[in-house]
Structures are given as C-alpha cells and as structure tokens.
MILUM-149035 format. One record per residue (C-alpha): x, y, z. Coordinates in steps of 0.001 Angstrom, whole numbers, plus 500000, padded with zeros to 6 digits. Each point is the difference from the previous one (the first is absolute). Example, Ala and Ser with C-alpha at 12.3 -4.5 7.8 and 13.67 -1.06 7.14 Angstrom:
BEGIN
[rec [512300 495500 507800]] [rec [501370 503440 499340]] 
END
This chain:
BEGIN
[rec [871659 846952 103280]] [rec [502901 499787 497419]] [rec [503060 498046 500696]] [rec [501978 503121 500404]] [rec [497898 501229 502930]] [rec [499703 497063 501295]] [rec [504277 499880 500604]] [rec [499961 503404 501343]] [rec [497649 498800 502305]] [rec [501682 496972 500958]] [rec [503667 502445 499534]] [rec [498185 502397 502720]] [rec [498822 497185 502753]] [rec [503662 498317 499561]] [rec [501830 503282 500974]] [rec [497584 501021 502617]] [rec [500287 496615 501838]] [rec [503638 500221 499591]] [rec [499849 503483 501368]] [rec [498325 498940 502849]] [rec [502370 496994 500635]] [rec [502855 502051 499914]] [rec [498665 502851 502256]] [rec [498925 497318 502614]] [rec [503431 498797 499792]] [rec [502009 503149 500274]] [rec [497244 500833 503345]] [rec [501135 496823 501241]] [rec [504375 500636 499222]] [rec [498775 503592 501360]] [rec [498547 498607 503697]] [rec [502755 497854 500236]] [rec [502359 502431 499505]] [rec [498525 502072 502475]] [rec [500294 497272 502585]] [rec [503604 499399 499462]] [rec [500603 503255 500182]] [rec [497882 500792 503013]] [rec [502165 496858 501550]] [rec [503265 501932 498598]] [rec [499001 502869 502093]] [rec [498998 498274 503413]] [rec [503563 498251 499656]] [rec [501707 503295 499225]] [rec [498128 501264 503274]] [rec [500768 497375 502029]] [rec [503825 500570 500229]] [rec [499697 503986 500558]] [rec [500294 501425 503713]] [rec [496656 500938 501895]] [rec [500078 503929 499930]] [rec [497782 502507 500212]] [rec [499218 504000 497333]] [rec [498502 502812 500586]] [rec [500404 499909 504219]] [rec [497999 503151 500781]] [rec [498482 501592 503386]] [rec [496657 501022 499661]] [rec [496801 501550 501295]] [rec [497917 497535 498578]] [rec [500377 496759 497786]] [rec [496880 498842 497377]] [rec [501126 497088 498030]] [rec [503113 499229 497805]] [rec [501032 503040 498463]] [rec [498442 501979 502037]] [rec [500580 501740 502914]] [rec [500425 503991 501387]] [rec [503485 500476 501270]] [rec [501359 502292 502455]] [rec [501608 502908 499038]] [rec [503981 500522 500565]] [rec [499716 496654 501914]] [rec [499309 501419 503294]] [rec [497084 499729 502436]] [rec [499653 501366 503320]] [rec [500532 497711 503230]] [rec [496757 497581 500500]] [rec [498565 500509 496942]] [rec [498739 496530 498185]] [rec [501848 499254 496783]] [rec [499525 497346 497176]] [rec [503027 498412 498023]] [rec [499511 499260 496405]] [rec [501975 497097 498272]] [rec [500207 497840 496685]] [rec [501723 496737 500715]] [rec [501806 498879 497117]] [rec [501559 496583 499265]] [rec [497476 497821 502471]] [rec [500900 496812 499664]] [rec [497068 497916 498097]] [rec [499413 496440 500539]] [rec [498175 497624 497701]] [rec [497598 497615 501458]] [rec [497408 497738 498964]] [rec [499818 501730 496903]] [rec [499444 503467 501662]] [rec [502880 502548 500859]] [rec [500093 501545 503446]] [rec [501348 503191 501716]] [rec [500415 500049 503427]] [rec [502147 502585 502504]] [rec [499992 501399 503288]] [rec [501739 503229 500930]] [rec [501983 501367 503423]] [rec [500351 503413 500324]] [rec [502510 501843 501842]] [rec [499918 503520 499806]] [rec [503452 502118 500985]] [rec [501802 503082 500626]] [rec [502824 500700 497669]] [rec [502076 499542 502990]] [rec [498388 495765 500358]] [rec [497981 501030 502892]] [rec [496758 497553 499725]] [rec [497370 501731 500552]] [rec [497063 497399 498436]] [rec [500367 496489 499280]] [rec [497010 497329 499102]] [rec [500487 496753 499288]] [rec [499208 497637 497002]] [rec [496600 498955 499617]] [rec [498644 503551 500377]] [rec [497776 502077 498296]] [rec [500802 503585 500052]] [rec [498116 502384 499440]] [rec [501441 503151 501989]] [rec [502903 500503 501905]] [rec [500331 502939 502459]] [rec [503157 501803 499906]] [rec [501407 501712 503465]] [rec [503497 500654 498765]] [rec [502310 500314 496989]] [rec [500597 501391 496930]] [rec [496502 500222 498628]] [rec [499420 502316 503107]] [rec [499814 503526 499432]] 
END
C-alpha cells in the first residue's frame, strides 16, 4: 500500500474513534440530563396541590383513559355507578434509590343541597358506589 493510502487509512480510523468517543460522551451529557431533569420535574410536582381531571360518572370503567360514561349525568335510583378520575400532582417520594406513589381516597358523595348521602373512608378500594338520591338521579 502507498503512503497516501496508508494516511487515509490511518485519517479514517482517527475520526471514527473520535466519532465514537464523542457520541458516547454526548449519550452520557444526554442521560444525565435526563435525570436532572426528571429530578426537576418530581420537585416541581412535589409543591403542587393533590387534585383530581376528568371526574366522570359512568356505566363502566376499563383502565386509564377509558371508561363509558353516563349520559346527561343522570341514572335512575339504585342503579350501580362507577366514578372515573386522574389524580394529578401525587406527591412522589424518593427512596432507596426508587421513587414511590402512594394515596388513599374517602369518598363522600352529596346532594347539591350537602345532604350526605355516601361516605367511605380512606384505605378503600372502590369500585362501585350505589346512588339512592341526588342529582345524578333522574
């Protein structure tokens, strides 16, 4: 081989390796940016209010996202009924190198008047509530 090829060839291996050293540094700036971010985020999180979107009454609930809900909002008297929520702003807390996301609920359903009409406590799973009275009643 001539000595011309010979320095391309040696040209070619010097930029590839530096290619490669410089992608698997900017991979590296990348995931740590990522984390910081990510950590940005959980912060930003952490100081909102525990609320709760799309609060909807429904005939049925599948998964997140997805759910059939009742038309006009109304229902007749002993019929079962599902609620559908998104929490937003749960508070996440960082432990042993993990994050964790932990709630419990109450539910206390009214009249527009304050009239309790169904009330469980936290802890609770619910699945279906069974409305006698209220708003939702047709």
């Amino acid at each position: 081989m001539n000595n011309k090829g010979e320095k391309m060839r040696k040209t070619r291996s010097l930029l590839c390796l530096l290619a490669i050293l410089f992608v698997a540094h900017g991979l590296s700036f990348a995931e740590e940016t990522v984390a910081q971010l990510k950590e940005r985020i959980i912060d930003i999180q952490n100081q909102g209010k525990l609320g709760f979107r799309n609060f909807t009454l429904c005939s049925n609930t599948i998964g997140y996202g997805q759910y059939v809900s009742v038309p006009n909002n109304k229902v007749k008297a002993g019929t079962t009924v599902y609620f559908y929520y998104e929490p937003v702003n749960l508070y996440t807390n960082r432990r042993n190198g993990g994050y964790h996301i932990w709630y419990t609920q109450d539910i206390i359903l009214t009249t527009e008047d304050g009239q309790e009409l169904y009330r469980q406590g936290a802890g609770h799973s619910v699945e279906s509530l069974i409305i006698c009275l209220g708003k939702f009643i047709q």
